[in-house]
Steps between C-alpha positions, in 0.01 A plus 500: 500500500619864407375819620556854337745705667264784567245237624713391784631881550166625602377178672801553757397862481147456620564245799764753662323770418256304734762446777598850561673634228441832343427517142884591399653255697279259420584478131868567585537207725262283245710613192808332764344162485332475148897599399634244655266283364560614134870447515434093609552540900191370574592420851533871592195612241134319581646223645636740790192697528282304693750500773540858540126558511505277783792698678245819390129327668768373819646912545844405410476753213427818564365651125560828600819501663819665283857498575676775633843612544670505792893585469649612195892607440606544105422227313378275760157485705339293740103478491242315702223325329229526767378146405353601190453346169845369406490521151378860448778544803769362282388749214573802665758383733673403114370854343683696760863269472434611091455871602827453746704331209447767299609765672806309694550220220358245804229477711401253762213481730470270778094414539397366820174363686396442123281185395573289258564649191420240231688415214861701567581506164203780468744734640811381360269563122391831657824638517660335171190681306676850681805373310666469835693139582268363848632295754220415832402219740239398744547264798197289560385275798684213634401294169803255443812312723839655517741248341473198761246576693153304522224789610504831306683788589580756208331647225508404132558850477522602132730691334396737148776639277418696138685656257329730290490496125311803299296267300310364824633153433704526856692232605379422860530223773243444772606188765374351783812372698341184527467221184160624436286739692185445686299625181661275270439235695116550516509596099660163447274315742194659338585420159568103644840527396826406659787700537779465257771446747490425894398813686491416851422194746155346557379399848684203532833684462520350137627743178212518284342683192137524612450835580200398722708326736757793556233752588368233779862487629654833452808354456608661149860513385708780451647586198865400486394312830734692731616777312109590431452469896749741570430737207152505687644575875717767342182675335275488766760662787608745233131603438395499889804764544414721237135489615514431866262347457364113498745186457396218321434351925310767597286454205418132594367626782166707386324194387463677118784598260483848582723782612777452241821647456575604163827684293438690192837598291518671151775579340497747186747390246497846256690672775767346321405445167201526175228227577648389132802366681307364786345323193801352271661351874143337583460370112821376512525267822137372421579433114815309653341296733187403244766412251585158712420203358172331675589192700162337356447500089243821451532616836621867600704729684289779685597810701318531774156737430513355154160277600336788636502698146408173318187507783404829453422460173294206507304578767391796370419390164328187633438568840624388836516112602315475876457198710098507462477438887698837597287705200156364669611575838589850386180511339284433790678767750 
């Protein structure tokens, strides 16, 4: 089943429009969503939605509440996020690092007390489209083990980098720290599918590929096993300090994934030189790395983003692919 992109834009519209939101925020937090959505994450489009309109009918979401901030010096700020809609958060919190790169050539702010913010690579897009290179992170709730240990204890906190190129065609990557995130599981599971390679243990304490059995345990594995495990404890105390704000513990301890701590960095590359050179380095690496030859016979070698323009452009000539189960429960709100 497909739906039209402006379909699902105005169905998310309506039901938060519902829960509190004003008119303008409304569509801007809906247009979030039905984005993600469009470029193939459906795990942080409708698939997510359901579960923040819970968070919304439970109070963990206040629809009104923006960020503000609170210490500034040069190019870097620190904001608070008053538990407010993460995603529309993130926007501004990423709108005002923009406005700081361009007048210092760098701009960071530190976004605390936020909520979660979605699909990260929204932001890391967001600031590639301002032709500015954007580097930010989110820790999340205790979701996965550090490297040997049985019961969870860090984040899968992911990591977004983009470089911008001036067709729109930016090269971007968007990772979860662990195998696969928590959406991908549940995309995989709904579409009866198995994952492609081991992602995490099942209750038994056994490796598997069914992506069922890995959200009933929580035990997922890092990327890189260790190395991703410590890539995540390193991101997580570097984004409490910045923020002061809430660890990746402290979080575990509200009962919701709420209260995040979040770090927005752009970087504007034409302080140094024409976008067109910005352009021939980016061209270059990529056409390098596409020119290896396949391991498989007809396969390919992608960038990373590359999917997400080949997405675009389906799903909006053809519409988007939804599970039929998450459309009808959107449908019914």
């Amino acid at each position: 089943m497909r739906v039209p992109y402006e379909t699902m834009l105005g169905e998310f519209e309506r039901v938060l429009t519902k829960y509190g939101f004003s008119p303008d925020r409304a569509h801007d937090a809906a247009e979030i969503f039905a984005q993600n959505s469009l470029a193939g994450v459906f795990s942080h489009g409708l698939n997510r939605f359901p579960v923040v309109v819970d968070y919304l009918r439970k109070g963990g979401i206040d629809p009104s509440a923006e960020a503000e901030c609170t210490a500034s010096m040069g190019a870097i700020e620190r904001w608070d996020g008053h538990r407010g809609f993460g995603p529309l958060n993130a926007k501004r919190a990423m709108d005002r690092a923009i406005e700081l790169a361009k007048q210092f050539g760098i701009g960071m702010v530190a976004l605390g007390n936020n909520n979660h913010w979605m699909r990260g690579g929204t932001y890391g897009w967001q600031a590639a489209d301002a032709g500015c290179i954007g580097i930010c992170w989110s820790n999340t709730m205790p979701n996965m083990p550090a490297w040997g240990a049985k019961e969870r204890c860090i984040g899968n906190n992911p990591p977004i980098m983009a470089v911008p190129r001036s067709n729109g065609e930016h090269i971007m990557i968007d990772c979860a720290l662990s195998q696969f995130s928590y959406g991908k599981l549940e995309t995989t599971r709904l579409a009866g599918k198995q994952l492609p390679v081991v992602g995490g243990y099942d209750e038994d304490g056994n490796l598997t590929t069914d992506p069922g059995a890995i959200e009933k345990s929580w035990r997922m594995l890092p990327i890189g096993y260790w190395k991703g495990s410590g890539l995540s404890i390193l991101l997580d105390m570097i984004a409490t300090v910045l923020t002061n704000a809430n660890s990746v513990s402290k979080i575990g301890t509200f009962g919701d994934e709420i209260g995040l701590s979040q770090v927005m960095i752009a970087i504007d590359p034409s302080r140094f030189q024409d976008a067109s050179v910005t352009d021939s380095i980016v061209d270059a690496i990529a056409t390098d790395v596409k020119s290896a030859k396949p391991v498989h016979e007809g396969g390919e070698v992608r960038c990373p983003g590359e999917g997400e323009h080949r997405a675009r452009r389906d799903h909006l000539a053809n519409g988007i692919p939804v599970a039929e189960e998450k459309w009808n429960e959107v449908l019914a709100m």
